[in-house]
N, C-alpha and C positions, 0 to 999 in steps of 0.2 A: 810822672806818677800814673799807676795805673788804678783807679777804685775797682776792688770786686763786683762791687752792685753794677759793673757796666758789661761787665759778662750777661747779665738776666737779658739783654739787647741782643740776640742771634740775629744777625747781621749778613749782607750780603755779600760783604768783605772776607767773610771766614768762613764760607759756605764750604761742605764736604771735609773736614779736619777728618774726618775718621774714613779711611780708603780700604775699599775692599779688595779681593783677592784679585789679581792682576791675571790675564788669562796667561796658560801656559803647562807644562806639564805638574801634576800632584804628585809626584812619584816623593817619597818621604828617603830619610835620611838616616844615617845609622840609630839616632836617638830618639826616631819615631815620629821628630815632627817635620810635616810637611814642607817641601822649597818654599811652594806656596806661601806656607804661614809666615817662614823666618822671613820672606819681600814685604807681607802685611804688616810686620811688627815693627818695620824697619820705616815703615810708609809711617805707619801711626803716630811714629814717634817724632816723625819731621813733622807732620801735620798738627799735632801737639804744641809744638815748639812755635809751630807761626802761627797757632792760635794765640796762644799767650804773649808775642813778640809786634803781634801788629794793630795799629790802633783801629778801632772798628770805623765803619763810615762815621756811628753818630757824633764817638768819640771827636772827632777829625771835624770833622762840620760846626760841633759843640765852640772846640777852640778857634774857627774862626770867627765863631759868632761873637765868641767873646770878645775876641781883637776890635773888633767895633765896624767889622767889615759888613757890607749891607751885598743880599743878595745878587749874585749875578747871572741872569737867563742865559749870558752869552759864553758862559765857561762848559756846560755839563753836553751832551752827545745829541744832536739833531735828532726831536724825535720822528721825523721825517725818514729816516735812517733808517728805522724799525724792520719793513718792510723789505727790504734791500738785504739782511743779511740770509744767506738762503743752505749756507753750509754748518754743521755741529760746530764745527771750532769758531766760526763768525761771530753764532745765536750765544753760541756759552761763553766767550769773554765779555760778547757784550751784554748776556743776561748782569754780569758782575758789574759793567761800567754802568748799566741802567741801577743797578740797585744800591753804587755808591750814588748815583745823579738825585734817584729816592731819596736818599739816608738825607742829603745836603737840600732836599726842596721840602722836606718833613722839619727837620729842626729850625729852618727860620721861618714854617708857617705859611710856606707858600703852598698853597691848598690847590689853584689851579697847573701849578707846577708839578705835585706831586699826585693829581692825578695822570697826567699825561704821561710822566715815567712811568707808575704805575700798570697803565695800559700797556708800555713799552714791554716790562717785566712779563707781564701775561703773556704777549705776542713770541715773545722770543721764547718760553717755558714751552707752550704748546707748540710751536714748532721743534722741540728738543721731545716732546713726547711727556710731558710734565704737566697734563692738564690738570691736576685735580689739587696740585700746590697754590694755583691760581682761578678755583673754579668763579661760576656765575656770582655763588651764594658768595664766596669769601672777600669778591670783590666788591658785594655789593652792601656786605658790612665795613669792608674800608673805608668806603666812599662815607658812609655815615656817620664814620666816625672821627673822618678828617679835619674836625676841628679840635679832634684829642688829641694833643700827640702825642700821649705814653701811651694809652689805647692803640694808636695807630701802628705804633713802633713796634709793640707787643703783636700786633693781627701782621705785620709784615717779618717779622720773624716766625712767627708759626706758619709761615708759608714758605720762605726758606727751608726751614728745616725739614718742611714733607719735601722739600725739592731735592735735599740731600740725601734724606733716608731713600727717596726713590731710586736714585742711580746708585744708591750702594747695594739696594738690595737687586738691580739688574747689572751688575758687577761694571759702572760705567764711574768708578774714579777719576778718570783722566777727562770726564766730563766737569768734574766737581774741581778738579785741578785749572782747568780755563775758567774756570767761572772767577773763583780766587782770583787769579791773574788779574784776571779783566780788574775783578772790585779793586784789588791792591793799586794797580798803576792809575786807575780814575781818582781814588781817593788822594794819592802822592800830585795826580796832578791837581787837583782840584785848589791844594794847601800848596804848591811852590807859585798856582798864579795868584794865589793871593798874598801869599807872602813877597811877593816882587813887586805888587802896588802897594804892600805897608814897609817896605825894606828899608824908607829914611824913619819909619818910627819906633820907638820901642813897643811898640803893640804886635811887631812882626817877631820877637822872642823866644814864645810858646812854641811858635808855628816851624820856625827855625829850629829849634830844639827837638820836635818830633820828625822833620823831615830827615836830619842827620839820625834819629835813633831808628832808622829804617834800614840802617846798613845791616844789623844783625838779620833782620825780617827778610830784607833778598837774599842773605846766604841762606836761609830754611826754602826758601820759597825755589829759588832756583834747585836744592838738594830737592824738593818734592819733583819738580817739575821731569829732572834726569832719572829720577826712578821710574818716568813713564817713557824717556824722550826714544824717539824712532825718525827715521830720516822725515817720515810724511807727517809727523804732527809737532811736536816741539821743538824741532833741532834749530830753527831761525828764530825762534822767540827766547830760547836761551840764549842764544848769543847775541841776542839783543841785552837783556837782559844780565848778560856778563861783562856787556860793556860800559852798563850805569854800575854796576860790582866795580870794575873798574875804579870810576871815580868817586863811590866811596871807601875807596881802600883808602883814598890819600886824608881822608879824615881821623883827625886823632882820634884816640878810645883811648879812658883813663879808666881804671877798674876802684870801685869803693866798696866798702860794706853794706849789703844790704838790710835792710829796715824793712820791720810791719808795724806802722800805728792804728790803733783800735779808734776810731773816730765814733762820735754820741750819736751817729743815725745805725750802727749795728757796721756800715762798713769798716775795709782796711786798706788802707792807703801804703801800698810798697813806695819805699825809697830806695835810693842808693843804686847800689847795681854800675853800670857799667856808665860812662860818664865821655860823651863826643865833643868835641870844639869845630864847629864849622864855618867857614869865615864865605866871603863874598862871593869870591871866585869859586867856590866849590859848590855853593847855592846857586849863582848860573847853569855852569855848568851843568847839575843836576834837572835843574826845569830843564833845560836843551834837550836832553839824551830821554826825558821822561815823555814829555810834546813829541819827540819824535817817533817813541813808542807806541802812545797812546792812541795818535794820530793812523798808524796802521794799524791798529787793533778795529778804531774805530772807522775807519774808510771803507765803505761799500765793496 
């Protein structure tokens, strides 16, 4: 189920949904509109779809906290690392693995945890040319506010989202498209090692249940990705990428009715919809090919 009120959470998982014009010829079409435009509508509309399709960091964090799972310093990206990354494609997946690490050291409270991503996020933005999503002032209302976390959560999406507006309005989608990546596979990995230390309990359920509804999410995510792919930027990370596609093909999908319940806080709780069975072996499996991803995403 996905509540609407968790949309108000702009997240560093979902960074860049809305892609700008791809360089290339303008030359328009017998019906007047643009090549240009018809690749943007076309971008939009994937990027649409794995907005709505992917669970956000906090979403994802929320449900392991629930599982009864207690934080662990030794799962999210050395922040050691920071430094070390020195090329665009490096800095912006792991702007996104840094801001799923945030999402996950913000919701169970870890205050000195979720300053030092926080710094990470800064480091990697201004090395991407993205100073002012993460200026002096902004972070220095964070900090004081890190013992709020809906405050928090709130002053870290409104710095996402200068970070997105900025490379859209300097035509750098394909920037906003590694960022995604990065957050998506940090957050997948974050929920399959936890879910492998709760796998003998039923508290591992939830966690199970969102990790298989991600198949739909990497077929959007990889369709964004090929709308940008060139041999020098994503042609090896899709095909990484296509090989965890791969092994969620072999998961079942059962199609049901979809449902909206009106819930007494104002939200609406969608049900129904598309319905996965994932058993042992495919949840192996998936941590495997996901650690092996993340692991080069995040390796210096």
């Amino acid at each position: 189920m996905i509540k609407s009120n968790l949309i108000k959470f702009v997240l560093p998982l979902i960074l860049g949904l809305t892609i700008l014009a791809c360089n290339g010829d303008d030359s328009e079409n017998e019906s007047g509109t643009s090549a240009n435009t018809v690749v943007d509508s076309l971008k939009a509309v994937s990027a649409e779809k794995i907005f709505y399709s992917i669970p956000s960091p906090i979403e994802m964090a929320s449900i392991l906290k629930a599982s009864g799972s207690v934080y662990d310093n030794t799962l999210p990206n050395p922040v050691d690392r920071k430094d070390k990354y020195s090329t665009v494609r490096s800095r912006a997946l792991n702007l996104g693995v840094y801001g799923a690490d945030l999402s996950y050291a913000v919701v169970y409270d870890n205050t000195q945890e979720s300053m030092l991503y926080l710094a990470c996020a800064k480091k990697l933005a201004d090395g991407l040319g993205i100073t002012s999503a993460f200026s002096e002032e902004k972070i220095a209302k964070m900090e004081a506010n890190m013992s709020n976390r809906d405050s928090m959560l709130a002053l870290i999406s409104d710095s996402y989202w200068e970070t997105d507006a900025y490379l859209q309005e300097n035509e750098r989608g394909n920037v906003s498209a590694y960022i995604i990546t990065g957050g998506w596979i940090e957050g997948i990995y974050l929920g399959c090692k936890i879910e492998r230390k709760l796998k003998t309990s039923d508290k591992n359920k939830e966690i199970a249940k969102r990790i298989a509804e991600q198949k739909v999410s990497l077929d959007n995510l990889i369709a964004l990705l090929e709308s940008y792919a060139s041999p020098d930027s994503f042609g090896d990370l899709i095909d990484d990428l296509k090989a965890l596609q791969a092994i969620y093909a072999t998961i079942k999908e059962t199609e049901s009715e979809t449902t909206a319940t009106a819930n007494a806080d104002g939200t609406t709780t969608i049900g129904g919809g598309s319905e996965f069975e994932i058993n042992e072996e495919q949840l192996s499996a998936i941590d495997k090919k996901v650690t092996e991803i993340r692991n080069k995403i995040t390796q210096p």
